[in-house]
Every structure is written in C-alpha cells, then in structure tokens.
PDB file of N, CA, C and O in Angstrom, chain B, residues numbered from 101:
ATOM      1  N   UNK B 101     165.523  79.729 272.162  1.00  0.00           N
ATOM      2  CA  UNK B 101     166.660  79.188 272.890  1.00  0.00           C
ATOM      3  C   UNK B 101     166.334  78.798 274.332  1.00  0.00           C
ATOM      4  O   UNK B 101     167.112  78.170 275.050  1.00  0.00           O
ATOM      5  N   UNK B 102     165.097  79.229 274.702  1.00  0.00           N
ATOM      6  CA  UNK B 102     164.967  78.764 276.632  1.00  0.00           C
ATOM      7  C   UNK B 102     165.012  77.235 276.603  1.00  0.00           C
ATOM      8  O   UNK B 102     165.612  76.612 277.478  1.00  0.00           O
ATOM      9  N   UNK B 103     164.218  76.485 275.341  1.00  0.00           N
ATOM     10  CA  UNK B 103     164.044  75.321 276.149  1.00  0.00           C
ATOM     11  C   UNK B 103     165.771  74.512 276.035  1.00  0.00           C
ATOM     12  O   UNK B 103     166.018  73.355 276.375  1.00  0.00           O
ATOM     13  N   UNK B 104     167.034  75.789 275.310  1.00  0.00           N
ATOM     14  CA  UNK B 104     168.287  74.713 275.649  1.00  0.00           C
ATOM     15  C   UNK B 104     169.186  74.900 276.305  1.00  0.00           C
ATOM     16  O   UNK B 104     170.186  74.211 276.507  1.00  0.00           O
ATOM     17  N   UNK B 105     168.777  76.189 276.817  1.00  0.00           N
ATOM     18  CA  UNK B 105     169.726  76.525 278.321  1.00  0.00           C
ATOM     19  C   UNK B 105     168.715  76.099 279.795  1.00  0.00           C
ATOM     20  O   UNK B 105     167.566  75.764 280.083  1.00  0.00           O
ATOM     21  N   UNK B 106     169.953  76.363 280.389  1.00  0.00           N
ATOM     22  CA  UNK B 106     169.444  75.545 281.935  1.00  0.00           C
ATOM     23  C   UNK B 106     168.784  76.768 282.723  1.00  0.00           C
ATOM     24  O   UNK B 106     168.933  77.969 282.499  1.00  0.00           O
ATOM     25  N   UNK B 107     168.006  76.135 283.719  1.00  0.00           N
ATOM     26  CA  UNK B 107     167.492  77.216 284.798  1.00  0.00           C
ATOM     27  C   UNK B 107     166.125  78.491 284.110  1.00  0.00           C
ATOM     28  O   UNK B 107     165.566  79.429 284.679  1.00  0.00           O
ATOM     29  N   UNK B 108     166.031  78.102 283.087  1.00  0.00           N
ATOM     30  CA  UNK B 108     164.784  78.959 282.700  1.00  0.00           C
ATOM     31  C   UNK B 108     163.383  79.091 283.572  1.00  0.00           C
ATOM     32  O   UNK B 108     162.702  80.068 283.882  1.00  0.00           O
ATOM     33  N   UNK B 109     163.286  78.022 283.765  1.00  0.00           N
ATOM     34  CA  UNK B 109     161.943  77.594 284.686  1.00  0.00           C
ATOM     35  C   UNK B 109     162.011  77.989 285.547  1.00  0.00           C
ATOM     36  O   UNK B 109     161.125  78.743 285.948  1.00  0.00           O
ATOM     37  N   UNK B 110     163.244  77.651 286.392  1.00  0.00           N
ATOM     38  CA  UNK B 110     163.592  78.096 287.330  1.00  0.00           C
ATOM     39  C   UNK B 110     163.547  79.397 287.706  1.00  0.00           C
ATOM     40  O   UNK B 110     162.869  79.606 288.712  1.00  0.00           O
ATOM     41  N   UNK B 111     164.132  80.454 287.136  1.00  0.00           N
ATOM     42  CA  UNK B 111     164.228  81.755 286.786  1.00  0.00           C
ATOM     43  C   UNK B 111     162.913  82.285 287.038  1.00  0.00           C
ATOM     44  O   UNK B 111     162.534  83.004 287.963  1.00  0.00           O
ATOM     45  N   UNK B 112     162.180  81.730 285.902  1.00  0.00           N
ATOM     46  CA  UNK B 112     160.503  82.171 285.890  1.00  0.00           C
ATOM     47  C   UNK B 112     159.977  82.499 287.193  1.00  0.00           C
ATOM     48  O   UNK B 112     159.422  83.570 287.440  1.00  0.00           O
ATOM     49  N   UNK B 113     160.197  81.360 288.210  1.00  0.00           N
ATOM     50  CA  UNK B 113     159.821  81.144 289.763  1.00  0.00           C
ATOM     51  C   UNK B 113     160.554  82.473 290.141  1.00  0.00           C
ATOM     52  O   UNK B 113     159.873  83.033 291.000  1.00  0.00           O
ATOM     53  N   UNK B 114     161.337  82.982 289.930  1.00  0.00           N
ATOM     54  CA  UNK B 114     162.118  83.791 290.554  1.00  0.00           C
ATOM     55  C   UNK B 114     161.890  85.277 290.299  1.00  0.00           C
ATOM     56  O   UNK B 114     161.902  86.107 291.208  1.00  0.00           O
ATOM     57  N   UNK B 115     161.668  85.587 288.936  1.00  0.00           N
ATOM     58  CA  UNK B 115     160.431  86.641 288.532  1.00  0.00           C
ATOM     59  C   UNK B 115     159.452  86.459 288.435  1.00  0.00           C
ATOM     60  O   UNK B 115     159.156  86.988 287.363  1.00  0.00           O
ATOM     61  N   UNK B 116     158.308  85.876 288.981  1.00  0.00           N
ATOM     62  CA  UNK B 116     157.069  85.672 289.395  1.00  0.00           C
ATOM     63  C   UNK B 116     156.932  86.364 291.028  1.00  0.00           C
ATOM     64  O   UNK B 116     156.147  87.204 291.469  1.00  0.00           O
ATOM     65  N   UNK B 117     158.136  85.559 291.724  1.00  0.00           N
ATOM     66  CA  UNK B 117     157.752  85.509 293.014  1.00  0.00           C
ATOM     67  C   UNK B 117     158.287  87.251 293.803  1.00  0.00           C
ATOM     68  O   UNK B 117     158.201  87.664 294.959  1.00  0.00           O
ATOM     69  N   UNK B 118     158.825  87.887 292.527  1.00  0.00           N
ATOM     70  CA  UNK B 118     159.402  89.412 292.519  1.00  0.00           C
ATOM     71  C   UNK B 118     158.344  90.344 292.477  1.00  0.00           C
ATOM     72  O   UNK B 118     158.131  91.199 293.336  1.00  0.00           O
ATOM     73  N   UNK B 119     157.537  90.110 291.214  1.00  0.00           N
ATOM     74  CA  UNK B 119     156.343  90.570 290.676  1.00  0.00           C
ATOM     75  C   UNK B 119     155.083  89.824 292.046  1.00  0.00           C
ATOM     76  O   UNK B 119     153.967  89.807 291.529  1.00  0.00           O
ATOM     77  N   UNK B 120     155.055  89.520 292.851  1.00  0.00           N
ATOM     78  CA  UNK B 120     153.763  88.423 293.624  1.00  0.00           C
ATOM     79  C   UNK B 120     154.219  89.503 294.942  1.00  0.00           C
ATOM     80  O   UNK B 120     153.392  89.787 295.808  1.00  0.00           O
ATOM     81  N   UNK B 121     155.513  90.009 294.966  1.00  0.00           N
ATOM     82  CA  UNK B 121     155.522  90.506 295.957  1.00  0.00           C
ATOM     83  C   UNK B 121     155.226  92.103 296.384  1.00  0.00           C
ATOM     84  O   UNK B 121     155.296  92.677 297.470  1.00  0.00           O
ATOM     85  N   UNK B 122     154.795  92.647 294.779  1.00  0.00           N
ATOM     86  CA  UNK B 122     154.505  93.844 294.724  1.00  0.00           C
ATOM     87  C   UNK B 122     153.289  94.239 293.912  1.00  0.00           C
ATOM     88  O   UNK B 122     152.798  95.366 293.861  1.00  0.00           O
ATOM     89  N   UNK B 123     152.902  93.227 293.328  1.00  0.00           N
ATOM     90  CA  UNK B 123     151.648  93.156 292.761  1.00  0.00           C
ATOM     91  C   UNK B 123     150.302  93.138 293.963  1.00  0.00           C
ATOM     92  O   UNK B 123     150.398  92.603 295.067  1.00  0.00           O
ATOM     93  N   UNK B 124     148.868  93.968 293.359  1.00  0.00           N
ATOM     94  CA  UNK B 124     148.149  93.157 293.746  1.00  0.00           C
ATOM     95  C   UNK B 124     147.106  92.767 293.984  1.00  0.00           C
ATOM     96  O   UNK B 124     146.101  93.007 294.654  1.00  0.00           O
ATOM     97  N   UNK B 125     147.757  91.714 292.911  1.00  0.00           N
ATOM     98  CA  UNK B 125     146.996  90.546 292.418  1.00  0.00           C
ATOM     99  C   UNK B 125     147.549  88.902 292.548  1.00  0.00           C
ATOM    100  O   UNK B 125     148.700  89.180 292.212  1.00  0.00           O
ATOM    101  N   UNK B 126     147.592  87.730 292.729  1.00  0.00           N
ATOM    102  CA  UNK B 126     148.453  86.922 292.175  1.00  0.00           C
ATOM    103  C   UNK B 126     148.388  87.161 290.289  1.00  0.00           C
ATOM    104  O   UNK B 126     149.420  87.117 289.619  1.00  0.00           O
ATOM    105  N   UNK B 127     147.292  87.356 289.799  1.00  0.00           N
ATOM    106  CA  UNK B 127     147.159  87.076 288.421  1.00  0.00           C
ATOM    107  C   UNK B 127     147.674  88.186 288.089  1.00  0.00           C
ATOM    108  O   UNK B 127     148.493  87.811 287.249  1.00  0.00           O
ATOM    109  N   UNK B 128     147.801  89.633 288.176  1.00  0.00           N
ATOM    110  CA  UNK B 128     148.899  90.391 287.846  1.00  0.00           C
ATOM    111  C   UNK B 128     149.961  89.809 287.969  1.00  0.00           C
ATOM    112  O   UNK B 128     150.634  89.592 286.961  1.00  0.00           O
ATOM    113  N   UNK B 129     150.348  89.446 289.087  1.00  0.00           N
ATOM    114  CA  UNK B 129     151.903  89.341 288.805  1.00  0.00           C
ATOM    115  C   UNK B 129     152.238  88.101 287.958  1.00  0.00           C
ATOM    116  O   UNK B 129     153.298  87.995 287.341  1.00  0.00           O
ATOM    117  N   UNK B 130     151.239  87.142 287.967  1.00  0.00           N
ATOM    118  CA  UNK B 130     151.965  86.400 286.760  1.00  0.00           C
ATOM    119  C   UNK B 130     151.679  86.895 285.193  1.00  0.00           C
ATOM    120  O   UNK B 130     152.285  86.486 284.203  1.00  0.00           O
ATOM    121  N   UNK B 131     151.015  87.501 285.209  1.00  0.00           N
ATOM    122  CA  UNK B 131     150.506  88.257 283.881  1.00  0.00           C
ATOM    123  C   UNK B 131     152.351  89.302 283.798  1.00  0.00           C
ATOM    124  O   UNK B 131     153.178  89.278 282.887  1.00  0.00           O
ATOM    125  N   UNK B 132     152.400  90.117 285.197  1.00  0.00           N
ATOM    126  CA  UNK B 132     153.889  90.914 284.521  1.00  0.00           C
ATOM    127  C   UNK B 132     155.046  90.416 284.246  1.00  0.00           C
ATOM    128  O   UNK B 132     155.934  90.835 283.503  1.00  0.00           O
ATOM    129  N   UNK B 133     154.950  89.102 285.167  1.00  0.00           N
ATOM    130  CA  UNK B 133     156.308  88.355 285.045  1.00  0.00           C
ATOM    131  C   UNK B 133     156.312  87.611 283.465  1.00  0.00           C
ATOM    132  O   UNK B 133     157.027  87.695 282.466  1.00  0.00           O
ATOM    133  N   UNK B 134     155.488  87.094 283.730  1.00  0.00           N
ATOM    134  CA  UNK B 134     155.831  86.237 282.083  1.00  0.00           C
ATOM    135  C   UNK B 134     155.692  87.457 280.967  1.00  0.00           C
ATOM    136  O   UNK B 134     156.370  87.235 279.963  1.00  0.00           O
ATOM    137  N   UNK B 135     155.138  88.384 280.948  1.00  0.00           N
ATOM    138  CA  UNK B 135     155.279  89.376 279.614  1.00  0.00           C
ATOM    139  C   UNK B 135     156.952  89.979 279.910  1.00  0.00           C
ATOM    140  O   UNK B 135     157.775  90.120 279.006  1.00  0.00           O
ATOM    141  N   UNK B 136     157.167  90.229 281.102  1.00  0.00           N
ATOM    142  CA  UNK B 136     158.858  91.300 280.991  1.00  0.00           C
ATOM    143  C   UNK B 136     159.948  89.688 280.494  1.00  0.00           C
ATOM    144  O   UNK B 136     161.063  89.605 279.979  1.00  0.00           O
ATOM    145  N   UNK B 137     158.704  88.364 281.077  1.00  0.00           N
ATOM    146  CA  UNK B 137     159.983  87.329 280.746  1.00  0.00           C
ATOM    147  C   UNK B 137     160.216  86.974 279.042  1.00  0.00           C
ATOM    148  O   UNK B 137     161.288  86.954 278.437  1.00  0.00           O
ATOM    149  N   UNK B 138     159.018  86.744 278.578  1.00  0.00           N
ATOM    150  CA  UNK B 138     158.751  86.748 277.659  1.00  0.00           C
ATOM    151  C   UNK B 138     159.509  88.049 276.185  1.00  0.00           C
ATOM    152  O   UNK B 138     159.826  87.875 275.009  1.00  0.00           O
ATOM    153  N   UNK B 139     159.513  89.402 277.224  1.00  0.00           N
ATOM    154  CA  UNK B 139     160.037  90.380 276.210  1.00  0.00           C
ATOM    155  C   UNK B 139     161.570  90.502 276.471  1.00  0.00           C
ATOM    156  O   UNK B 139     162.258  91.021 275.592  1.00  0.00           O
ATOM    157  N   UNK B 140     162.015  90.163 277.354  1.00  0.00           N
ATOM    158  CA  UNK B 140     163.474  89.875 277.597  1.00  0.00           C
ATOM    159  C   UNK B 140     163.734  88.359 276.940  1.00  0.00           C
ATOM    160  O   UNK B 140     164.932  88.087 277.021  1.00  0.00           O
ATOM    161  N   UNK B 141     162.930  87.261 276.294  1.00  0.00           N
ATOM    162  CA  UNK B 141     163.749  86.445 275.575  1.00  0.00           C
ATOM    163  C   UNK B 141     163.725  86.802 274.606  1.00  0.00           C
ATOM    164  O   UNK B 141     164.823  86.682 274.062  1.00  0.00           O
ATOM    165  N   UNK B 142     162.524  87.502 273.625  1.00  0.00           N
ATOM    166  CA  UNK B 142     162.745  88.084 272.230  1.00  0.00           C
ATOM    167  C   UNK B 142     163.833  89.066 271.978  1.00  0.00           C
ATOM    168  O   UNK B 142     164.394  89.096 270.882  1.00  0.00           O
ATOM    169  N   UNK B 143     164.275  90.171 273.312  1.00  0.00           N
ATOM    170  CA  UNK B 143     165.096  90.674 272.851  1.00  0.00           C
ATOM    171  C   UNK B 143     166.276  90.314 272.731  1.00  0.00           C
ATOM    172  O   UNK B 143     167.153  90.959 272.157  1.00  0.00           O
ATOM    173  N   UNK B 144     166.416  89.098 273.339  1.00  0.00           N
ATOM    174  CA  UNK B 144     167.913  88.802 273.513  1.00  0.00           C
ATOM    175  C   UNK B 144     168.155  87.871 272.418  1.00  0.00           C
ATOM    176  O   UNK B 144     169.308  87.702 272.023  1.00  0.00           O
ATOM    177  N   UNK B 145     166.715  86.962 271.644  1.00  0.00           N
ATOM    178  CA  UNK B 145     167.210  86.350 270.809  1.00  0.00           C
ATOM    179  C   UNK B 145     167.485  86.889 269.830  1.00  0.00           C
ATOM    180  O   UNK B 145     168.413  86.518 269.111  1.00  0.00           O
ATOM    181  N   UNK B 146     166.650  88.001 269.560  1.00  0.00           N
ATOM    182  CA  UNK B 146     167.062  88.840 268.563  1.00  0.00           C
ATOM    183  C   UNK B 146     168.719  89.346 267.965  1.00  0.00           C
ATOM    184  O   UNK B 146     169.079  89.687 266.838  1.00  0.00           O
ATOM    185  N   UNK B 147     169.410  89.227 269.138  1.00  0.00           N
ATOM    186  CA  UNK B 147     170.520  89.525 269.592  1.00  0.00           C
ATOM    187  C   UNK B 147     172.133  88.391 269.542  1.00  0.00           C
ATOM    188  O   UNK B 147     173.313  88.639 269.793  1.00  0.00           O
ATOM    189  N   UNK B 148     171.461  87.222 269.125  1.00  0.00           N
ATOM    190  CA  UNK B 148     172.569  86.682 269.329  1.00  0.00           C
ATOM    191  C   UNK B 148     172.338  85.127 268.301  1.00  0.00           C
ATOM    192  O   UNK B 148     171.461  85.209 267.441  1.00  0.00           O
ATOM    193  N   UNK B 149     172.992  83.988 268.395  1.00  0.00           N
ATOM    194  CA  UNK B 149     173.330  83.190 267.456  1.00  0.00           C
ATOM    195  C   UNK B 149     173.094  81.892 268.009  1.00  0.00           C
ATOM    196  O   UNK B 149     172.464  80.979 267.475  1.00  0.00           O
ATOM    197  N   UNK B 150     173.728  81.892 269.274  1.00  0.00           N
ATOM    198  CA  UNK B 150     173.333  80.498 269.838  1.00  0.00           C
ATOM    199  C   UNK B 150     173.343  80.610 271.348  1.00  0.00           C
ATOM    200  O   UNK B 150     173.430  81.734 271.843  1.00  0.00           O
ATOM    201  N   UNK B 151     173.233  79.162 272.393  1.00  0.00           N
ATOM    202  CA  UNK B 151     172.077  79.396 273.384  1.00  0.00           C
ATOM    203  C   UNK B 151     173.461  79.644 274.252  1.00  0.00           C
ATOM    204  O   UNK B 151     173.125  79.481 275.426  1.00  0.00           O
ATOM    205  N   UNK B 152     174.039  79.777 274.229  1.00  0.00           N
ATOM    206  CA  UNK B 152     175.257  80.364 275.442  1.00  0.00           C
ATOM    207  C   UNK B 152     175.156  81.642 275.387  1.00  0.00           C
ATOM    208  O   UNK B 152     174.760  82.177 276.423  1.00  0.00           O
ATOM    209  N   UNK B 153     175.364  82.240 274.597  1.00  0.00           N
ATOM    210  CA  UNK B 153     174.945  83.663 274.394  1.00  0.00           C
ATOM    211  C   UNK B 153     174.001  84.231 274.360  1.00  0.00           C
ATOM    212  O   UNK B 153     173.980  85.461 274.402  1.00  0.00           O
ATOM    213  N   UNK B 154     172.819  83.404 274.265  1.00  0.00           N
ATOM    214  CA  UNK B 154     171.365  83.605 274.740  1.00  0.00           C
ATOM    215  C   UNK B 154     171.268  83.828 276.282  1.00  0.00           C
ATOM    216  O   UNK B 154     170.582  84.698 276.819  1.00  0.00           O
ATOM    217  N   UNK B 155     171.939  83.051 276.818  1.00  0.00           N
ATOM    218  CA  UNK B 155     172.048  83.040 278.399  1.00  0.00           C
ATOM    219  C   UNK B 155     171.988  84.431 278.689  1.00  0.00           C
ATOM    220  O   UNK B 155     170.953  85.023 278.994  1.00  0.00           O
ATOM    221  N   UNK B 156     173.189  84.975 278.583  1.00  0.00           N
ATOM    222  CA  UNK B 156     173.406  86.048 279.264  1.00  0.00           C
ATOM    223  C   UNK B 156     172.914  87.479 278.814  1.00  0.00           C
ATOM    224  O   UNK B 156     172.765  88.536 279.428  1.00  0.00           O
ATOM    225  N   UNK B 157     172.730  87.117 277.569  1.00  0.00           N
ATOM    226  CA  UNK B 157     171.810  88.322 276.731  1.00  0.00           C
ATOM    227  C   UNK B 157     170.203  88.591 277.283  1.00  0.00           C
ATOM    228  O   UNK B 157     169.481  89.574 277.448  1.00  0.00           O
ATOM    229  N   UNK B 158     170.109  87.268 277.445  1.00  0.00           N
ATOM    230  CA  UNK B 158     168.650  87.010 278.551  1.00  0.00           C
ATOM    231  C   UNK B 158     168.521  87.571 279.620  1.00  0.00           C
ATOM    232  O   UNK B 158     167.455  88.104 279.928  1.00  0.00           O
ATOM    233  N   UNK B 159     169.790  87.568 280.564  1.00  0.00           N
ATOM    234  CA  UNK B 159     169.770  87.827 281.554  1.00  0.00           C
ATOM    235  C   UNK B 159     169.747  89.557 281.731  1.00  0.00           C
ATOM    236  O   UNK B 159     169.045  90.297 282.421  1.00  0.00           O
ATOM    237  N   UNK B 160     170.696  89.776 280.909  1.00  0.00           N
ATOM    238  CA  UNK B 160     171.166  91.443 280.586  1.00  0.00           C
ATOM    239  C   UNK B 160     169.333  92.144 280.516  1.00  0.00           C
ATOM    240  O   UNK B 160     168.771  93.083 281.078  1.00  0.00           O
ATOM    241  N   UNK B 161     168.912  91.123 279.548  1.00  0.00           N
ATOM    242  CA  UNK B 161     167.367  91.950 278.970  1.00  0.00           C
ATOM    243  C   UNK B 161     166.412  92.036 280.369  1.00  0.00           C
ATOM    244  O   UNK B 161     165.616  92.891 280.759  1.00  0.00           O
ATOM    245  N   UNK B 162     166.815  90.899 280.872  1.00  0.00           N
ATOM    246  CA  UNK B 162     165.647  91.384 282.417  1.00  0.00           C
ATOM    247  C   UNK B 162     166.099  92.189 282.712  1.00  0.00           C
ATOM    248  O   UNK B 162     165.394  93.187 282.557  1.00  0.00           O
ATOM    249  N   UNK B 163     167.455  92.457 283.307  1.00  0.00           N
ATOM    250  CA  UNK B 163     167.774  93.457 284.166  1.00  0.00           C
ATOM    251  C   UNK B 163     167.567  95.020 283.288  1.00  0.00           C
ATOM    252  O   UNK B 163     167.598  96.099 283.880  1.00  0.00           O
ATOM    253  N   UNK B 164     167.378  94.898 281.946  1.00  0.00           N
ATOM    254  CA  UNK B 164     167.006  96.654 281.170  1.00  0.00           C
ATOM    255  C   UNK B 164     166.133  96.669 281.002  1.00  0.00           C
ATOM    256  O   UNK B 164     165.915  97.794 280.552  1.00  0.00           O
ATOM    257  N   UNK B 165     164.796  95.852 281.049  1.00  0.00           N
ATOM    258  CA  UNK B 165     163.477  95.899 280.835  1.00  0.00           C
ATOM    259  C   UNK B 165     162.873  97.243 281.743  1.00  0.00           C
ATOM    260  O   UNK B 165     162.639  96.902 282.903  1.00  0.00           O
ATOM    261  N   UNK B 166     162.673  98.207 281.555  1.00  0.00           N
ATOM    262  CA  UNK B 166     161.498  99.314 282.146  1.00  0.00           C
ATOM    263  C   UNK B 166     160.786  99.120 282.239  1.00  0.00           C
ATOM    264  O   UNK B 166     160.352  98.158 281.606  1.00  0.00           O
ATOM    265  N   UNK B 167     159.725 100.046 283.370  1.00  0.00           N
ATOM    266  CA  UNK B 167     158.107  99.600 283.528  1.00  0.00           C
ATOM    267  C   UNK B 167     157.549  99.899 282.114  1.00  0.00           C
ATOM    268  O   UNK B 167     156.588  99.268 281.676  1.00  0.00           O
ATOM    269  N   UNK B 168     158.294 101.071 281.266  1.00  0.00           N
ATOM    270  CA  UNK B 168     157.684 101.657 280.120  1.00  0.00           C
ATOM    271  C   UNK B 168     157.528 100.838 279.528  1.00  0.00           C
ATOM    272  O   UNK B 168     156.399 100.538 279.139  1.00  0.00           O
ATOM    273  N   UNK B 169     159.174  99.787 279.068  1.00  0.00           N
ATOM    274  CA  UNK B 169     158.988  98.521 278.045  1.00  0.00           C
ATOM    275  C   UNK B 169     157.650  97.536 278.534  1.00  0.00           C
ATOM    276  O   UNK B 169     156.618  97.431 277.871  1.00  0.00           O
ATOM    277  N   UNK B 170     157.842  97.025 279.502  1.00  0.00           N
ATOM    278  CA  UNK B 170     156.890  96.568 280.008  1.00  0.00           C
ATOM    279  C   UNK B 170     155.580  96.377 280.195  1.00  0.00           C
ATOM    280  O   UNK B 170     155.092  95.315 280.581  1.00  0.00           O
ATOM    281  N   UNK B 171     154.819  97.627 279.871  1.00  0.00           N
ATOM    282  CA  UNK B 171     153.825  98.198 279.614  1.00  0.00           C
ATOM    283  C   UNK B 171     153.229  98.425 278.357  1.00  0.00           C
ATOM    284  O   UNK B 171     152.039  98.410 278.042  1.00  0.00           O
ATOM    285  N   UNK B 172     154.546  98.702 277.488  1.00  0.00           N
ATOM    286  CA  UNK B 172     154.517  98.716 275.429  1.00  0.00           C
ATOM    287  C   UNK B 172     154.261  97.285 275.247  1.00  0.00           C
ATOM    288  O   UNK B 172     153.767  97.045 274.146  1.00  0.00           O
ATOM    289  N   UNK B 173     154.428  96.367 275.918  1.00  0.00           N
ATOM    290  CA  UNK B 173     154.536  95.154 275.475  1.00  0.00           C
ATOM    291  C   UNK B 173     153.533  94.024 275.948  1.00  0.00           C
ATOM    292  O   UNK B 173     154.082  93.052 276.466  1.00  0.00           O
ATOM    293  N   UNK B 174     152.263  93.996 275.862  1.00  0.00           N
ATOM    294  CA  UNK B 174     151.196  93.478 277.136  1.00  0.00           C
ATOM    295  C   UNK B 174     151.686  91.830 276.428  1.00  0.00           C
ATOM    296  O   UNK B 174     152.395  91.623 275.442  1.00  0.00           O
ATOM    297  N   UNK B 175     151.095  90.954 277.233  1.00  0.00           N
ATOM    298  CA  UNK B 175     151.545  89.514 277.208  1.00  0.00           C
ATOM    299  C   UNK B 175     149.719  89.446 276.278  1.00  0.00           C
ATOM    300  O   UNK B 175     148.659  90.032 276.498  1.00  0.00           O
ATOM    301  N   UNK B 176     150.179  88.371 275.186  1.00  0.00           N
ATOM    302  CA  UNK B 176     148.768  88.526 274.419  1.00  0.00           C
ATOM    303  C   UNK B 176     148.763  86.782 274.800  1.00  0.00           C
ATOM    304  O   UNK B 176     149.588  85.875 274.907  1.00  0.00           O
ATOM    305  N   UNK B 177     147.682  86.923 274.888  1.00  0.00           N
ATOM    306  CA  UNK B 177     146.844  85.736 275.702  1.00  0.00           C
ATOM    307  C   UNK B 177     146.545  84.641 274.133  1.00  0.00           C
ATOM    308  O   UNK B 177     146.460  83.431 274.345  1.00  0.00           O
ATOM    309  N   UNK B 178     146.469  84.911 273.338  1.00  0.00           N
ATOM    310  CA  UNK B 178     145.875  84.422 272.523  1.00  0.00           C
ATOM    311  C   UNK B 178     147.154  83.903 271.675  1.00  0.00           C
ATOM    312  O   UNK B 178     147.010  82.802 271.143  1.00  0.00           O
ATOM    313  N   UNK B 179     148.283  84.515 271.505  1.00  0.00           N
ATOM    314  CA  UNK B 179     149.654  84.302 270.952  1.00  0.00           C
ATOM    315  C   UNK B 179     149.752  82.845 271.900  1.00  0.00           C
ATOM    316  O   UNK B 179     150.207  81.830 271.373  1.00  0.00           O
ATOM    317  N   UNK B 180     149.338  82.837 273.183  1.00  0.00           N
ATOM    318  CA  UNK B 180     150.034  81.685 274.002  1.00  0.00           C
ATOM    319  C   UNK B 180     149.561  80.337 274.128  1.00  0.00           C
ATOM    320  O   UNK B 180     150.192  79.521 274.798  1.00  0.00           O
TER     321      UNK B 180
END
C-alpha cells in the first residue's frame, strides 16, 4: 500500500533523519530507519484492507515499534 498513499517518501526522510541523529553511523541509521520502516509497513498491512487504513495503521506501527522489535527484525539486504 506505500506506493498509494501520500507522504511515504517523505516520512522516510523523517525517520532517517531521527535515526542520523542518534546513530553512529550515517549507514546505521539508514540501515535502522528503513528496517523499523519497512517492519511497520508489514505490520500494518497485515492489518487492514485498503490504503486509507493503511495510513494510519502505518503510522500507529512506527510509533509501537521497540528497539526489541527492531532488532528481531534486521533489514535483509538481499530481499531488497
């Protein structure tokens, strides 16, 4: 559903530049941002039916993502 709601990209910039500011690395933090971004869209699609409700289910999943989830979940390089 990201590529049919608005502001995804956008967003990305916005947890990148969260993760850039406490990381350090630059390549950590884009390595954490896109895996918590990445595991907050699976969970939310998991979750719902269509992309309006993806929105905010998306949004909900960043904000519950843990360092734990976060960490269970490494960004696989090779999936991408």
């Amino acid at each position: 559903f990201m590529t049919q709601i608005t502001g995804s990209g956008c967003s990305l910039g916005g947890v990148c530049a969260v993760y850039a500011a406490c990381a350090k690395t630059p390549l950590a933090a884009a390595l954490a941002a896109v895996n918590v971004y990445n595991l907050a869209g699976a969970r939310a699609e998991a979750k719902v039916k269509a992309p309006g409700s993806f929105q905010v289910a998306f949004l909900d999943e960043l904000y519950l993502a843990t360092p734990e989830d976060i960490a269970a979940n490494p960004f696989d390089l090779e999936e991408a």
